[in-house]
C-alpha positions in Angstrom: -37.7 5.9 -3.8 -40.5 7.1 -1.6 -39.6 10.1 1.3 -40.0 8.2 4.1 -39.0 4.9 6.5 -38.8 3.3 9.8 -35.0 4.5 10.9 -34.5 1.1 12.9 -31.3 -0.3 10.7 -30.6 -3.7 10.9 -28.6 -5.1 14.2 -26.6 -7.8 15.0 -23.9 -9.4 17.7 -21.8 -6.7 19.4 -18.6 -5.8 17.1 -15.4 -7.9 17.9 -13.2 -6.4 15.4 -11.9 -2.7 14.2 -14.7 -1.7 11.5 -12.7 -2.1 8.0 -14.0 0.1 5.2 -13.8 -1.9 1.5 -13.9 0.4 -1.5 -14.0 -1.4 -4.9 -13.4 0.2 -8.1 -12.0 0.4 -11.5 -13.0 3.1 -14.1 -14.5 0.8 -16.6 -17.9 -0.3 -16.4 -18.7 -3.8 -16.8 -15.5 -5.3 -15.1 -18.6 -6.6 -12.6 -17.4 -3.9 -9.8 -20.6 -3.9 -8.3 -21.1 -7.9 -8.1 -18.0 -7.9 -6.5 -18.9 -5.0 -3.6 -22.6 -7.0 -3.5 -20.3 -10.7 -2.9 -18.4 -8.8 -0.5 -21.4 -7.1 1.7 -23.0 -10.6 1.4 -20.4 -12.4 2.8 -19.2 -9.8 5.8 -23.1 -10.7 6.4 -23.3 -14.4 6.4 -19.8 -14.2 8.7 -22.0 -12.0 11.5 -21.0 -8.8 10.3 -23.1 -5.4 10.5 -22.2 -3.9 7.1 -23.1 -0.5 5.7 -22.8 -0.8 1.6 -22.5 3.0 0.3 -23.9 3.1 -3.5 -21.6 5.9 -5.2 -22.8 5.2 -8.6 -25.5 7.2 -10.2 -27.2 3.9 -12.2 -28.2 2.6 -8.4 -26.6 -0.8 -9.7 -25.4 -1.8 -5.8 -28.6 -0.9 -4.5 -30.5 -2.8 -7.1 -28.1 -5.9 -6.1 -28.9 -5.8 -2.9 -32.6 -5.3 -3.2 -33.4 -1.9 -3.3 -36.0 -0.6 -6.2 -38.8 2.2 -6.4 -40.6 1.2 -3.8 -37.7 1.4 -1.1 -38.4 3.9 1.6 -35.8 6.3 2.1 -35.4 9.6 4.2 -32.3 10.2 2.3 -29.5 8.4 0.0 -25.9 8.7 -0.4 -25.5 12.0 -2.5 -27.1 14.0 0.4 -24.6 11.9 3.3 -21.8 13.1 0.7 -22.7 17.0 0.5 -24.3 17.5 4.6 -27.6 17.0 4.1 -28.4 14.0 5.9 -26.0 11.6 8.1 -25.6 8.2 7.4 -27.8 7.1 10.7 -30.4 9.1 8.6 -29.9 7.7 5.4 -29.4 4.2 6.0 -31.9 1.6 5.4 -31.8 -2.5 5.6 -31.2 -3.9 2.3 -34.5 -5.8 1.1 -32.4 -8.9 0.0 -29.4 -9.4 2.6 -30.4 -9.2 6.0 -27.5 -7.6 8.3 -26.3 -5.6 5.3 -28.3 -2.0 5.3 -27.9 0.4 2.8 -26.9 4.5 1.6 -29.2 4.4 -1.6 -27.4 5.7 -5.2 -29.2 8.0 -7.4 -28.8 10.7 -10.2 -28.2 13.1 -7.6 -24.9 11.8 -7.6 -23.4 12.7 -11.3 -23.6 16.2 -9.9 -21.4 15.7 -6.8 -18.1 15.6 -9.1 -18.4 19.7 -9.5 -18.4 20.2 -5.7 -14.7 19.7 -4.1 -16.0 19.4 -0.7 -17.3 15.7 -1.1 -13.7 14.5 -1.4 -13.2 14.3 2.5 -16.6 13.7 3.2 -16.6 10.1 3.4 -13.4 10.3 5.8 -15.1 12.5 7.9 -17.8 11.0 8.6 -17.9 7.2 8.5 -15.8 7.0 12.3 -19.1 8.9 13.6 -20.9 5.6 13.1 -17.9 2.7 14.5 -20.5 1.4 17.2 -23.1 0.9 14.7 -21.7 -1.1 11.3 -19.0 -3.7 11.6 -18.0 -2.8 8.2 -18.2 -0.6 5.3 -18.8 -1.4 1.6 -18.0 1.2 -0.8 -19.0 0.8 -4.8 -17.5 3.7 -6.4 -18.9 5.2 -10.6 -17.2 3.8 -13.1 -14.7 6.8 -13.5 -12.3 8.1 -11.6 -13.6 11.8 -10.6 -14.3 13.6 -6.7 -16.9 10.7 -6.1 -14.6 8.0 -6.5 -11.9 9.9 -4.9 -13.7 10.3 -2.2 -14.6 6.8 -1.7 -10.8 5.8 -2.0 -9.7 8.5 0.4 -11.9 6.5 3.0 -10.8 3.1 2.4 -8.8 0.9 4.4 -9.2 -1.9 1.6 -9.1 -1.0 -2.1 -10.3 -3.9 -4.2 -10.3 -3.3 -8.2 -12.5 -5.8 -10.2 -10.8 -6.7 -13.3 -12.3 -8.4 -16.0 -10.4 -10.7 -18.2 -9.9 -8.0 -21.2 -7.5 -5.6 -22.0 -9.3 -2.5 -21.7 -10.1 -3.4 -18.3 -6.3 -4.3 -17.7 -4.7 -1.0 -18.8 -7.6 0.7 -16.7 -6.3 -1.1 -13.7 -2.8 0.7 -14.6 -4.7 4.3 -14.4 -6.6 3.4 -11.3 -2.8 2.6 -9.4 -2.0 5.6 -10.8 -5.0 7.7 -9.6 -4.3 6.2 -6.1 -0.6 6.5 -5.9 -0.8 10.5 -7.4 -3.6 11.8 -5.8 -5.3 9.7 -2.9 -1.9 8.2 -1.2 0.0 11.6 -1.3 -2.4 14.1 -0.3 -5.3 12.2 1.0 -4.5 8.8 2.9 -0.8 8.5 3.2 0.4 5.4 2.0 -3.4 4.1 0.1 -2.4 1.8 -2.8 -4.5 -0.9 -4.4 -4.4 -4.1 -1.8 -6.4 -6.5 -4.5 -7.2 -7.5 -7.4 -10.3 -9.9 -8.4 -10.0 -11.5 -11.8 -13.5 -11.6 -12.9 -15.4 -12.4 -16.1 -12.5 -15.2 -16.7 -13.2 -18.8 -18.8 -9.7 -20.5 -19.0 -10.5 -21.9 -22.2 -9.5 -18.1 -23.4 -5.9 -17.3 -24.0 -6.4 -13.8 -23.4 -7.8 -14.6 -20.3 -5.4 -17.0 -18.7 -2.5 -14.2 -20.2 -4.4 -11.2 -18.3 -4.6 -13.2 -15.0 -1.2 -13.8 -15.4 -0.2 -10.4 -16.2 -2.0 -9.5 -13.2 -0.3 -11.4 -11.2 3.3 -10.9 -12.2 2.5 -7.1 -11.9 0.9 -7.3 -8.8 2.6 -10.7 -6.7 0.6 -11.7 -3.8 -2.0 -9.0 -4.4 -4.2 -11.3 -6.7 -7.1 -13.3 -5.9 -8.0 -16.6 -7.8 -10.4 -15.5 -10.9 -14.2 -15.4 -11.1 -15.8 -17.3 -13.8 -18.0 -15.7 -16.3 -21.7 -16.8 -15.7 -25.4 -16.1 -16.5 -26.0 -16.6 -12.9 -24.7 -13.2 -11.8 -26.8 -11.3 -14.4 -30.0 -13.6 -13.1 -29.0 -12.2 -9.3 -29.4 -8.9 -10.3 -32.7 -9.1 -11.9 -34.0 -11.1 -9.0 -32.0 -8.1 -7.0 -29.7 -10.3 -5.0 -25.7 -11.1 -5.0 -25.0 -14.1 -6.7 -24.4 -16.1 -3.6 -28.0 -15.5 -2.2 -29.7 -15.8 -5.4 -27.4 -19.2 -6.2 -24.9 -20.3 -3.5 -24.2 -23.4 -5.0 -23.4 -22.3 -8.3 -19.7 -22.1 -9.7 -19.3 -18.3 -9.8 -20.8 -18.4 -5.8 -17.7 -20.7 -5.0 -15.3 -18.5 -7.1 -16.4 -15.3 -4.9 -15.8 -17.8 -2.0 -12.7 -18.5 -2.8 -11.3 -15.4 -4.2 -13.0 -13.4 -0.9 -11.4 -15.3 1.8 -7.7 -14.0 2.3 -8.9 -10.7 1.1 -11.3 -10.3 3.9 -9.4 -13.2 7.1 -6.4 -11.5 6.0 -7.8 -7.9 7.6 -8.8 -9.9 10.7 -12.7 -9.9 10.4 -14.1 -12.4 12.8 -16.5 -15.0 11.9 -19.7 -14.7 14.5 -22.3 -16.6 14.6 -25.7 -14.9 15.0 -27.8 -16.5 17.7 -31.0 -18.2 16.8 -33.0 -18.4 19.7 
C-alpha cells in the first residue's frame, strides 16, 4: 500500500437508520468468515447504505475481497486506528470493487496488536465519533480469538459467526459463545452474545453437513440462517477481488448469501434506499 490518497470517502443518501456495527467471526480459518463480512458490506451497499468494513486480520483477506491490493493508496490502515495513530476519517479509503463500501485496510501490523491491552476498547471508543458519516460498520475479525478479536466483539451490536459444515468448525463455534459470554458480555458489552449463525461451505448431499446444520440449529433455535453452498465461485471473487455477489450475482452461492442475509440484516431495521441516478 502506497502512503498517500485523496481523503474524499465514498458518500451516499443521508442516513435513515441508527448506524449498526456487524462483527463476524469464528476462530477457525477457512469457515469463509471473510466472504461472509465481504456479502454483508456488499449488500448494506446495494440496499443504499454507507458502510465502513474494518479489516482486523493480518492476511488483508477482506481488503483483498473488496478490492484493495498493493497499489491502494492509503494514509493509514486499521492497526494504527486501533492503537491512536490515525482516526478512521484518516484511514478510510473507497473500496476499489464496491462502491458505497470504503475501507480500514488489514496488514501485518496487526499480529502485533494482541500484546498491547489498550486496543480492546478502542473500537468502542471510537467508531460513535464517525455516526454522521457511515451507515454501517463491518467488522472481519483474525481467525483467533485474542485482544484484536476482542476488541472487535466489544464493539459489535451484531455478532455473526461463519460456520462451515465440519466439526472442527462446529466445536469452535462452542469456544467463540464461550469467549463472548466470559469475557466480552460481562466485562465489556453487557449482555453481547452471538445473534447468528451462517452455515457456510454446506452440500446437502453430505450427512455431516445436513447433521451440523441441524446441530446448529437445535443449539441455537431461531439464531440460524439457511446454509451457504460450497462453490468455486467464491474463491473466483476473491481472485478477481470482489464478493461473490458482484463478481456473480446470479450464481447459487450469490442467492444463498441472499437468502441467509435478509432477516439477519431487516431484522436490525436497516432501511432499503435507493440511490438517486440523476
Amino acid at each position: 500500500m502506497t502512503n498517500a490518497r485523496n481523503l474524499t470517502t465514498s458518500t451516499r443518501q443521508t442516513k435513515e437508520s441508527p448506524v449498526a456495527i456487524y462483527t463476524v467471526a469464528l476462530s477457525k480459518g477457512g469457515s469463509t468468515k471473510t466472504t461472509t463480512a465481504a456479502e454483508i458490506a456488499a449488500e448494506l451497499a446495494r440496499r443504499g447504505r454507507r458502510v465502513l468494513a474494518i479489516d482486523l486480520d493480518q492476511q488483508g483477506n477482506f481488503s483483498t475481497r473488496l478490492g484493495a491490493d498493493d497499489d491502494t493508496e492509503v494514509v493509514a490502515v486499521a492497526s494504527e486506528v486501533m492503537t491512536g495513530d490515525a482516526t478512521v476519517r484518516e484511514a478510510a479509503v473507497p473500496s476499489p470493487s464496491v462502491p458505497g463500501v470504503d475501507l480500514l485496510v488489514g496488514t501485518y501490523d496487526l499480529a502485533g496488536l494482541d500484546q498491547r491491552p489498550e486496543v480492546v476498547t478502542a473500537l468502542r471508543d471510537q467508531l460513535p465519533q464517525v455516526v454522521g458519516e457511515w451507515d454501517d460498520v463491518v467488522i472481519d475479525t483474525p481467525p483467533a480469538l485474542g485482544l484484536v478479536t476482542l476488541a472487535a466483539l466489544a464493539a459489535a451490536d451484531v455478532v455473526v459467526a461463519a460456520v462451515a459444515c465440519e466439526t472442527e468448525a462446529y466445536d469452535q463455534l462452542r469456544r467463540l459463545v464461550s469467549f463472548v459470554d466470559e469475557r466480552v458480555a460481562r466485562m465489556l458489552n453487557p449482555g453481547q452474545q452471538v445473534h447468528w449463525i451462517v452455515p457456510t461451505r454446506y452440500d446437502s448431499r453430505r450427512l455431516l453437513d445436513r447433521d451440523v446444520v441441524e446441530m446448529l440449529n437445535k443449539d441455537h433455535p431461531g439464531r440460524v440462517s439457511s446454509p451457504i453452498r460450497e462453490a468455486v465461485a467464491a474463491r473466483d471473487a476473491y481472485t478477481s477481488g470482489q464478493p461473490v455477489s458482484v463478481y456473480a450475482p446470479g450464481s447459487g452461492i450469490a442467492q444463498d448469501y441472499a437468502a441467509a442475509l435478509a432477516p439477519i440484516l431487516d431484522v436490525h431495521r436497516v432501511t432499503i434506499k435507493t440511490t438517486s441516478t440523476n
